[in-house]
Structures are given as structure tokens and as C-alpha cells.
RONU-53119 format. One line per 8 residues: number of its first residue (from 1); for each residue x, y, z of C-alpha. Coordinates in pm, 1 decimal. Example, Ala and Ser with C-alpha at 12.3 -4.5 7.8 and 13.67 -1.06 7.14 Angstrom:
% residues 2
1> 1230.0,-450.0,780.0  1367.0,-106.0,714.0
% end
This chain:
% residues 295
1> 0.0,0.0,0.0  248.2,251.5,74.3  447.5,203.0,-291.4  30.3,374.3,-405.0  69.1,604.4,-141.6  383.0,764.0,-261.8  608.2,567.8,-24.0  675.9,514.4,307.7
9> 397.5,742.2,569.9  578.4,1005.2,765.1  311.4,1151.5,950.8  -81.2,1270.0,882.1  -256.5,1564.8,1057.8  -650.7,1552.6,1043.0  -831.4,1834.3,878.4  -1069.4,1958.1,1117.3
17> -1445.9,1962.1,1046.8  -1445.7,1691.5,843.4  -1740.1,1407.4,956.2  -1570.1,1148.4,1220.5  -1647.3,861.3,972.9  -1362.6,870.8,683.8  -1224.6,1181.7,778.1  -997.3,1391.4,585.2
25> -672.2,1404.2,669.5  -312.8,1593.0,551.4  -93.1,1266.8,492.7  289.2,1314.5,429.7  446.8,1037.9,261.6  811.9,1010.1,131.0  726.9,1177.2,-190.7  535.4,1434.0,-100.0
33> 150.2,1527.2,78.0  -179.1,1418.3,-36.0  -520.4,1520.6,119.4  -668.3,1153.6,213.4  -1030.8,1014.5,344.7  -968.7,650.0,499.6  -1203.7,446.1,635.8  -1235.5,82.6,794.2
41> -1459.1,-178.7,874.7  -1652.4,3.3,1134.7  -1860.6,164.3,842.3  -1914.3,-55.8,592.5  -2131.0,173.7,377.8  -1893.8,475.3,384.7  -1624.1,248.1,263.4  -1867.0,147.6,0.5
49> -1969.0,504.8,-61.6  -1548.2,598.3,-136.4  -1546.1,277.1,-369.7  -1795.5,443.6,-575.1  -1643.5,840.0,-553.2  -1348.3,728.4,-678.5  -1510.2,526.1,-975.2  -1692.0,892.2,-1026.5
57> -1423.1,1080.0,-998.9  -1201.6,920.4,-1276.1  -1532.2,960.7,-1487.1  -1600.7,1324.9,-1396.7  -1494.0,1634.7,-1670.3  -1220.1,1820.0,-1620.9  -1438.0,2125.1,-1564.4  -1585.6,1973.5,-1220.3
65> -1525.3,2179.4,-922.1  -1359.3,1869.1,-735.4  -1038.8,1784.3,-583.5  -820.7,1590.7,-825.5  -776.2,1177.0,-719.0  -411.9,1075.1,-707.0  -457.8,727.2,-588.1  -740.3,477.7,-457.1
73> -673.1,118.1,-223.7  -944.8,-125.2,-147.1  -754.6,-380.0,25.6  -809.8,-655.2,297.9  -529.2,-626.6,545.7  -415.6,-931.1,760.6  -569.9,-934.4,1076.8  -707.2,-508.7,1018.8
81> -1034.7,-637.6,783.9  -1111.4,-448.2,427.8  -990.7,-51.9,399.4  -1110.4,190.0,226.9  -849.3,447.0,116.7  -864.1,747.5,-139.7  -608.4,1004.6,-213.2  -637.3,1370.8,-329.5
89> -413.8,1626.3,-475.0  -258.4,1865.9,-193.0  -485.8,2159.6,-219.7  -490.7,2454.7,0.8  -811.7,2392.4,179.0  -1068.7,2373.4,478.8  -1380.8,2301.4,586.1  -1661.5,2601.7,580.0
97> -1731.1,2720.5,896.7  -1951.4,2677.3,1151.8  -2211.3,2817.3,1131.5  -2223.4,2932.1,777.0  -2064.6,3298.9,716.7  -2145.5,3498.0,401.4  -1837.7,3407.6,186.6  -1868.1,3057.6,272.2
105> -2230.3,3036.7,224.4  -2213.8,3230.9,-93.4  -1931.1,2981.2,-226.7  -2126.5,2676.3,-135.0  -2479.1,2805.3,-346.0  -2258.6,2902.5,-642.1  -2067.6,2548.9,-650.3  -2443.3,2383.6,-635.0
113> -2545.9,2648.5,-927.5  -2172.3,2551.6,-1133.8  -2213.4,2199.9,-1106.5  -2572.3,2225.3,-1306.4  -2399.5,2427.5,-1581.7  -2166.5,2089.6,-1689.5  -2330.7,1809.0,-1894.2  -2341.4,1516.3,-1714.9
121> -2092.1,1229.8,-1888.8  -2267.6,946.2,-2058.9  -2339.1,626.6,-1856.3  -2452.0,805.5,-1520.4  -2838.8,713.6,-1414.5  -3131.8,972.1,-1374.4  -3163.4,1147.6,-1083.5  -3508.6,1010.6,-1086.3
129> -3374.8,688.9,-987.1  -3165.1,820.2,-704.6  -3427.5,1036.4,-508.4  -3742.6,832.0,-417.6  -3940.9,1000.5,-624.8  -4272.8,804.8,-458.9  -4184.7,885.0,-103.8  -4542.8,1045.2,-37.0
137> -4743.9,850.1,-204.0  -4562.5,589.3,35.9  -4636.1,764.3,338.2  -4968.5,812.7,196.8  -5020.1,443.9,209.8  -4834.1,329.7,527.7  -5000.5,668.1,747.2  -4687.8,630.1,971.3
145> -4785.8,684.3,1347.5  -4466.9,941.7,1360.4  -4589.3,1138.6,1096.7  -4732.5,1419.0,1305.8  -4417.5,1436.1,1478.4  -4263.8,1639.4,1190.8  -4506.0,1896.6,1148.2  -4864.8,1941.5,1219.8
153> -4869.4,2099.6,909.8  -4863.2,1802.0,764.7  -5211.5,1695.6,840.0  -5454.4,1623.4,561.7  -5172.6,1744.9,320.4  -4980.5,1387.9,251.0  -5199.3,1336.3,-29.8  -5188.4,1632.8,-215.7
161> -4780.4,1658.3,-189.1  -4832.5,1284.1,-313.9  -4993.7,1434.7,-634.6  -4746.9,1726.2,-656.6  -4414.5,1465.3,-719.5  -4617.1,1309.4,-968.5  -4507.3,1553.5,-1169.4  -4089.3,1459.6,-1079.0
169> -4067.1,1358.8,-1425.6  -4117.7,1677.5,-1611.3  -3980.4,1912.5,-1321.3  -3659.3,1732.3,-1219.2  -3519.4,1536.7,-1577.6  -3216.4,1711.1,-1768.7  -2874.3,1628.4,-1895.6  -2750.2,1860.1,-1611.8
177> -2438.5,1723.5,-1410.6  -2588.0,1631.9,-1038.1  -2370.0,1568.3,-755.4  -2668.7,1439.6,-561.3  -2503.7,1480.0,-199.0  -2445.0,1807.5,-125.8  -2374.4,1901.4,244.9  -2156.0,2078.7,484.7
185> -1929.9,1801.5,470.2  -1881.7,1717.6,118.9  -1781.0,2111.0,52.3  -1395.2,2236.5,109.1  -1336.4,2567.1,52.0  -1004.0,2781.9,-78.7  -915.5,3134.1,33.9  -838.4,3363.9,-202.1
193> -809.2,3659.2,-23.3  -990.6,3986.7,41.5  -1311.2,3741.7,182.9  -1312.2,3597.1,-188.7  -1381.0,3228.0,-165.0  -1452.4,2934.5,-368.0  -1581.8,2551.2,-337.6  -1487.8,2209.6,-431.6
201> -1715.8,1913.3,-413.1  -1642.5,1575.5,-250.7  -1776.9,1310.1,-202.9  -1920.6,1194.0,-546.8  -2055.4,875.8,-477.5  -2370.5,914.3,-645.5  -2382.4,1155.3,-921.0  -2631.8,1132.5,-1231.4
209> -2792.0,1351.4,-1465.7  -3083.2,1566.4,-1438.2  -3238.6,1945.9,-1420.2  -2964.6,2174.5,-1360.6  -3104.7,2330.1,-1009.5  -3155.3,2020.6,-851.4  -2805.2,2055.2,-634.3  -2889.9,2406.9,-505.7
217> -3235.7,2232.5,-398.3  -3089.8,1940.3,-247.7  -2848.5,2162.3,-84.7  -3045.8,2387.7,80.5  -3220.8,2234.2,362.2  -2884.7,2093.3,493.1  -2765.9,2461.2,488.9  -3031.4,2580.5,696.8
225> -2987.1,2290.3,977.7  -2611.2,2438.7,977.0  -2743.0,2805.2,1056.5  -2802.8,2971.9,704.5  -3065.2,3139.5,646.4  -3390.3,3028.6,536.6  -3379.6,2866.9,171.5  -3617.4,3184.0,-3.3
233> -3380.4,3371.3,169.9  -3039.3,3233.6,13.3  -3228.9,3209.1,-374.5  -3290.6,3613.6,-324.5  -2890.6,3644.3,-250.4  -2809.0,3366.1,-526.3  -3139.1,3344.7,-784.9  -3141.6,3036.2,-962.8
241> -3111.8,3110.1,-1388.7  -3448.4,3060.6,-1583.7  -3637.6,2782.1,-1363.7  -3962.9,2770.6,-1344.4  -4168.1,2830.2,-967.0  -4363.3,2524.9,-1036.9  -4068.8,2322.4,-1125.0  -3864.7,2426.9,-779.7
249> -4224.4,2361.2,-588.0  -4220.4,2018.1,-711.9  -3836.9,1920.7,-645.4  -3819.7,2070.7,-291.7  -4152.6,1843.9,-287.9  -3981.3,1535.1,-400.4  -3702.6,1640.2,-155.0  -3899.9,1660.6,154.1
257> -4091.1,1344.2,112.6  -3748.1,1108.1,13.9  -3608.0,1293.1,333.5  -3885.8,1247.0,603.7  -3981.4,891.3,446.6  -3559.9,799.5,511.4  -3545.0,949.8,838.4  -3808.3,697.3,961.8
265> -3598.3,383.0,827.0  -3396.4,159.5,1060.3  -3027.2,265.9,1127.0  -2793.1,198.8,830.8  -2464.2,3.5,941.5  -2219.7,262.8,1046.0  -2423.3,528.0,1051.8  -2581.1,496.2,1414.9
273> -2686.2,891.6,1397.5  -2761.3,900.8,1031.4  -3124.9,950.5,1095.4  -3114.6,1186.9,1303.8  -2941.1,1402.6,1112.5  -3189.3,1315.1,809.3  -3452.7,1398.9,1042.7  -3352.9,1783.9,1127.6
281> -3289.1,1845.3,737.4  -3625.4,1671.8,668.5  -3754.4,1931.0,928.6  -3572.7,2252.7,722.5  -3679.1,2067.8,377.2  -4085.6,2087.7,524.4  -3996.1,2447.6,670.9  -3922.7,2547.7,294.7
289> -4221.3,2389.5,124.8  -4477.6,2484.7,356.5  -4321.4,2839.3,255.2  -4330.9,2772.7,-79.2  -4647.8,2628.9,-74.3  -4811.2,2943.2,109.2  -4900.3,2757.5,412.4
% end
């Protein structure tokens, strides 16, 4: 491993703000430094989740705001279990702070909005297929007892947000580039100077193609659980180019239900708090279409 590493490890630093599982870390090897995310058999579906970024990475165009791979392991060591490891180019970078400030924030909405501008590469599935698309008409059916819990703005409304995704299809399809997991921790910023910032994307691990705003809306609700302002509030500061009201309506639609409807699942392995932080940006995503909605 350490020949694909660049030789022999000298030391590593972590990067700080980087999610506990498969954090980011400054690794100095004989040959230089690489920024690296390693993770082990504790979290079987983050290690499964870097398999897949760096298949999506190679694949990416050179025009995506990401941080260049250098080198990937997926190895079995004796007597460690299977590890996960993915290099980056050395980049002059950090996390966004906490909570959001302008530069950051601004730098984070414009990345979402940049990413929608590329063509998505051939061979990468609809974003239909990624976001459950049918998540209220499933909580229509199942009338889960913790529904209330959310909102009791949700009351006698399940239905009709059932018949609003119905309309996914037309709203949400494209050719647009979509990153698909945008959130404080799959951002790292770079300083430019006089407050100027900008943002690369990480963790790629399920991109696919479809309407070019569909970052910015996936994006949003997981800002506002991090302190940003409200999401109406962000789109006056950064207005999304030519989309249409109904269109947005729909996808932050789409995006609520696939949110609260995944909050309510079991535990994934690894993840012991996963829900719970689905839950609060199911929560914001609600906040924003009961806005939208004018209720």
C-alpha cells in the first residue's frame, strides 16, 4: 500500500471539520503530501460510498469543481479487515465554517449552481432513480404513526404533496451534471483573499444527470440545519437562472418526502446517527415547502 501512497507514511494531521467517519486528513508520505479520506470496517457503507467516488471521480470532466484523485486502495489487510483508502491532490483547503458565514455560504450556493452548468458524462443514471421520487405517495399508504411528529402541518396534506411529485418527471429530468449529496461536509473551501472564496465538491458517490437546479435544492435544507438562512432567503442572494416556480415547488416536494420517508428507516450500518441528522434536514426541507407552498 504505501508504494500507491507515494512511499513510506511520515506523519498525517486531520483536517478539522471533516465528519468522524472517513475523515480527511493531511498525509505526508516520502514523496510528497496528499489530502486523504480512509475508512475501515466500522462503516461498511462509507467504505462502500469511497469505492464508488473514486469510480466517479475518474469519470467526472475536467471542468468539475472537485479535488483531483491521485490514488485509490481497497484492500483486505491481515488481521485489520477491508480498507477503504482514497487520495487527493494537496490543495490549500478547509472546511466552511460553523455556522455558515457569508463568503462561505455564498461559495457553497454558487458550486451547487456551477455543477448544473456541466453536462453530465454518458453512462450516469437519472436522478429520478436516485431520489425516491414516490416517497409520499408511500407515506400516503403506510399513514406512519410518527408522521405528526414532523409537522402538524402536515395533516390532511400527505396526499396532495403525493400528487405534486407526480409531476418529478417533467420538473426534475435534464442532462444537467448532479452531484446528488451536497452538504456541509462534502464542501472544502479555498481562500483567495480579500473574503473571496470558492468551493470544491467531494464526495461523489452518487452523481447522475438531471435538471440543472436540482443541487442548489438538495443543498439547501442541509444549509439551513447548519445556521443559514432560510432557503427563499439564500435564492434572493443567489437566484437560480431561468427555472420555473412550479418546477422548484415540485423538487423541494420530491425532496422533503425522500427525506422524512428515510429518516423513519432503521439505522444503516455505520451510521448509528444518520437519521437523526436526516430527520432535522427533513424538518428545514418541510420548513421550505410549507413556505413555498403558502401555508
Amino acid at each position: 500500500m504505501s508504494e500507491t501512497m507515494g512511499g513510506l507514511v511520515i506523519g498525517s494531521a486531520p483536517m478539522s471539520g471533516t465528519e468522524p467517519s472517513g475523515a480527511l486528513e493531511v498525509l505526508q508520505t516520502a514523496s510528497g503530501r496528499s489530502i486523504v479520506r480512509a475508512v475501515g470496517p466500522e462503516a461498511p457503507l462509507t467504505q462502500d460510498r469511497l469505492a464508488a467516488e473514486a469510480a466517479s471521480v475518474a469519470a467526472l470532466p475536467d471542468d468539475v469543481p472537485t479535488l483531483p484523485r491521485e490514488w485509490f486502495v481497497d484492500e483486505v489487510l491481515p488481521g485489520a479487515g477491508r480498507w477503504v483508502v482514497l487520495g487527493y491532490r494537496n490543495e490549500p483547503i478547509r472546511s466552511p465554517h460553523y455556522p455558515w458565514d457569508d463568503a462561505d455560504l455564498a461559495a457553497a450556493v454558487e458550486l451547487a449552481i456551477q455543477i448544473g452548468t456541466i453536462e453530465a458524462p454518458a453512462g450516469l443514471p437519472d436522478v429520478l432513480d436516485q431520489i425516491d421520487v414516490g416517497a409520499w405517495a408511500t407515506i400516503a399508504a403506510m399513514r406512519p404513526a410518527g408522521l405528526s411528529a414532523f409537522t402538524p402541518w402536515l395533516t390532511g396534506k400527505v396526499d396532495h404533496l403525493a400528487e405534486i411529485a407526480t409531476y418529478a418527471d417533467e420538473a426534475m429530468s435534464g442532462k444537467s451534471l448532479v452531484h446528488g449529496a451536497l452538504s456541509r461536509e462534502s464542501i472544502l473551501i479555498t481562500d483567495h483573499g480579500w473574503d473571496a472564496t470558492s468551493a470544491h465538491a467531494v464526495d461523489w458517490f452518487m452523481p447522475s444527470h438531471g435538471a440543472p437546479f436540482l443541487d442548489v435544492v438538495l443543498l439547501l435544507p442541509y444549509l439551513r440545519v447548519d445556521g443559514a438562512p432560510p432557503p427563499e432567503a439564500v435564492l434572493d442572494r443567489h437566484p437560480l437562472p431561468d427555472v420555473d416556480p412550479e418546477a422548484l415547488t415540485c423538487a423541494v416536494t420530491v425532496t422533503a418526502g425522500a427525506l422524512v420517508l428515510e429518516s423513519m428507516r432503521p439505522p444503516q450500518p455505520g451510521l448509528p446517527h444518520g437519521r437523526a441528522a436526516q430527520r432535522e434536514v427533513a424538518h428545514a426541507a418541510l420548513e421550505w415547502l410549507r413556505t413555498r407552498l403558502g401555508g
